[in-house]
C-alpha positions as CSV (number, residue, x, y, z in Angstrom):
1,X,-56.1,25.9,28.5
2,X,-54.8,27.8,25.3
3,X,-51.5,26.7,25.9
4,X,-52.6,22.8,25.8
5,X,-54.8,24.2,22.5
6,X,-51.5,25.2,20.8
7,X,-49.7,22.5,22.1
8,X,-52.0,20.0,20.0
9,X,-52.2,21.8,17.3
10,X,-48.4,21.9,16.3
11,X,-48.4,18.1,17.2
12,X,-50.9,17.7,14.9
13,X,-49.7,19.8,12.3
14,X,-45.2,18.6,12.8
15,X,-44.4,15.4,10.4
16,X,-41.4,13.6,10.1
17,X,-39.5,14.2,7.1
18,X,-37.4,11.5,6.7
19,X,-34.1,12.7,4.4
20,X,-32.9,11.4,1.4
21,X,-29.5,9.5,1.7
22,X,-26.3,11.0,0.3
23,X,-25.3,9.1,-2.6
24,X,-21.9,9.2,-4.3
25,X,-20.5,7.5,-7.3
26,X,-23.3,5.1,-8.7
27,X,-26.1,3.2,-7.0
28,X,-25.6,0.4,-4.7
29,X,-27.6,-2.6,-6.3
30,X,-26.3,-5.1,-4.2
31,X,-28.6,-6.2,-1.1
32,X,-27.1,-7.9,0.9
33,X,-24.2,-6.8,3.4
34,X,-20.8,-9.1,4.2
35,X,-19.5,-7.6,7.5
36,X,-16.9,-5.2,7.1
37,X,-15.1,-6.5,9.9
38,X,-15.0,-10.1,7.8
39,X,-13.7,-8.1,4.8
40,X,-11.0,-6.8,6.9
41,X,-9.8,-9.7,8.7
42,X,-9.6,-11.8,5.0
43,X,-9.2,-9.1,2.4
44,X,-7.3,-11.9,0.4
45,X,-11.1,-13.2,0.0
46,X,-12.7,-10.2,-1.2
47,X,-10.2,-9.0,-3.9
48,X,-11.7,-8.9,-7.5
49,X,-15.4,-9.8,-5.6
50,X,-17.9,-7.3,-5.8
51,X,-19.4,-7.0,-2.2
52,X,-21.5,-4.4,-0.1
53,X,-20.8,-3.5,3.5
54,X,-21.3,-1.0,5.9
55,X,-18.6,0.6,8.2
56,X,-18.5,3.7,10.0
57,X,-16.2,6.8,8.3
58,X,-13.4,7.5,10.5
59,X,-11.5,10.1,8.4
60,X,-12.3,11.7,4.8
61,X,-9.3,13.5,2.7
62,X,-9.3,17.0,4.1
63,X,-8.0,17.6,0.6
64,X,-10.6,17.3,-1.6
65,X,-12.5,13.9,0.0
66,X,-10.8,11.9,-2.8
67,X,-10.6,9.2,-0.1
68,X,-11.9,8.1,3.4
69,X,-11.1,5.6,5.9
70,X,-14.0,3.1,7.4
71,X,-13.7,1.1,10.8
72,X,-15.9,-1.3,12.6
73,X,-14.4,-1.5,16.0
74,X,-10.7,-2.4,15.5
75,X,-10.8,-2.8,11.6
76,X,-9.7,-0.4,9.6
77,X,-9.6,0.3,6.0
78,X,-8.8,3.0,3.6
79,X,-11.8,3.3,0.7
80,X,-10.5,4.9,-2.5
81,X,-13.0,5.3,-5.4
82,X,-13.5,3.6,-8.7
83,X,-11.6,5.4,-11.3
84,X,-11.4,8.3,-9.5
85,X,-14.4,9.1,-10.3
86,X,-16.2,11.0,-7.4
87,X,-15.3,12.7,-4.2
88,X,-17.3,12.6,-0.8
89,X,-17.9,15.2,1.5
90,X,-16.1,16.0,4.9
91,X,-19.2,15.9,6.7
92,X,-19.9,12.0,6.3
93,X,-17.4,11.9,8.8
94,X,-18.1,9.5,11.6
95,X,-21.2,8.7,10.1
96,X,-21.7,4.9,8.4
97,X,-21.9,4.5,5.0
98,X,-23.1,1.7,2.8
99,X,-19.9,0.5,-0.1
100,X,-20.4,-1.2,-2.8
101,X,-16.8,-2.3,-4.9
102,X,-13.6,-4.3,-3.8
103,X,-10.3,-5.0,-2.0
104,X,-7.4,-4.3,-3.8
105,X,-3.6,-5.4,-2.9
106,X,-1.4,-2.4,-3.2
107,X,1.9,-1.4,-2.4
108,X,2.5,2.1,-1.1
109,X,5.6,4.0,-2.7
110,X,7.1,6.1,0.6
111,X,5.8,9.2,-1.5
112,X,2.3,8.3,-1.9
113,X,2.5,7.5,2.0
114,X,3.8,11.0,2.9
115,X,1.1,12.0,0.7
116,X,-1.6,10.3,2.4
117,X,0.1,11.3,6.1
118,X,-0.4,15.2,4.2
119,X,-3.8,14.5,3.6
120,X,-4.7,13.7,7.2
121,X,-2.4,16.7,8.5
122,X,-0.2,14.6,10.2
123,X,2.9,16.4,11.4
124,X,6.6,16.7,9.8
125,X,8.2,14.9,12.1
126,X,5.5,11.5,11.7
127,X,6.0,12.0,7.8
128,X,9.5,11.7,7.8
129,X,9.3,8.8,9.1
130,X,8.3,6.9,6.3
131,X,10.9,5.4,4.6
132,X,10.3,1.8,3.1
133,X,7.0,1.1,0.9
134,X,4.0,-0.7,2.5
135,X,1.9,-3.2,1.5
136,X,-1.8,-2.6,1.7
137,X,-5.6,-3.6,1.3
138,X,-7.8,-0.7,0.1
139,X,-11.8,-1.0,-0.8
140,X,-12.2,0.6,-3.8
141,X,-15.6,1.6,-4.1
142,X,-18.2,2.4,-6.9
143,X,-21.2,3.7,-5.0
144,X,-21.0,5.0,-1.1
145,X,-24.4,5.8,0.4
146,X,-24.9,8.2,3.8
147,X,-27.8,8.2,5.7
């Protein structure tokens, strides 16, 4: 019977504490979500557009987390951040994060790709690979948001 007491009382007494999300760069003021997984099948769309969207984080710069990849199943895209201007934590990884920003066209020099392969610690042998530049779509984002 005092077992059942103490039982009750730490149920009565245990709350959920819900935490607070981790936010990097600004705050996210848009609302409403586009699908990642539309962003990424017509990034032509989306570049210059300020959107929102959620994705999960596949890999994060081991570096310094000066960049992170996001995928929703088979759609993948590398998120950079505005300006440079904050860094995210390892940890988010494979967590989903909110984005708030836009699609940029780039073209990858061979060294900035051997740079990025580096970053993920991708062997010698896959780095020198690389030899022509690439072009690519990256989200550049001004606010990410972890919950």
């Amino acid at each position: 019977m005092r077992t059942l007491i103490r039982i009750c009382i730490l149920l009565t007494v245990t709350t959920v504490v819900q935490a607070e999300p981790l936010k990097f760069g600004g705050e996210i003021s848009l609302k409403e979500n586009t699908p990642f997984s539309k962003i990424a099948t017509m990034p032509d769309a989306y570049i210059g557009k300020e959107v929102a969207t959620q994705a999960k984080v596949e890999k994060v710069c081991a570096q310094k987390g000066c960049w992170m990849e996001v995928a929703e199943g088979e759609h993948r895209m590398r998120v950079v951040f505005k300006d440079y201007g904050f860094f995210v934590k390892s940890a988010i990884k494979s967590e989903t994060a909110r984005l708030q920003g836009s699609v940029i066209e780039k073209s990858l020099s061979v060294k900035e790709q051997k740079h990025l392969l580096e970053d993920e610690g991708r062997s010698r042998e896959e780095i020198n690979k690389i030899s022509n530049p690439k072009k690519v779509y990256q989200f550049v984002a001004m606010a990410v948001e972890v919950k």
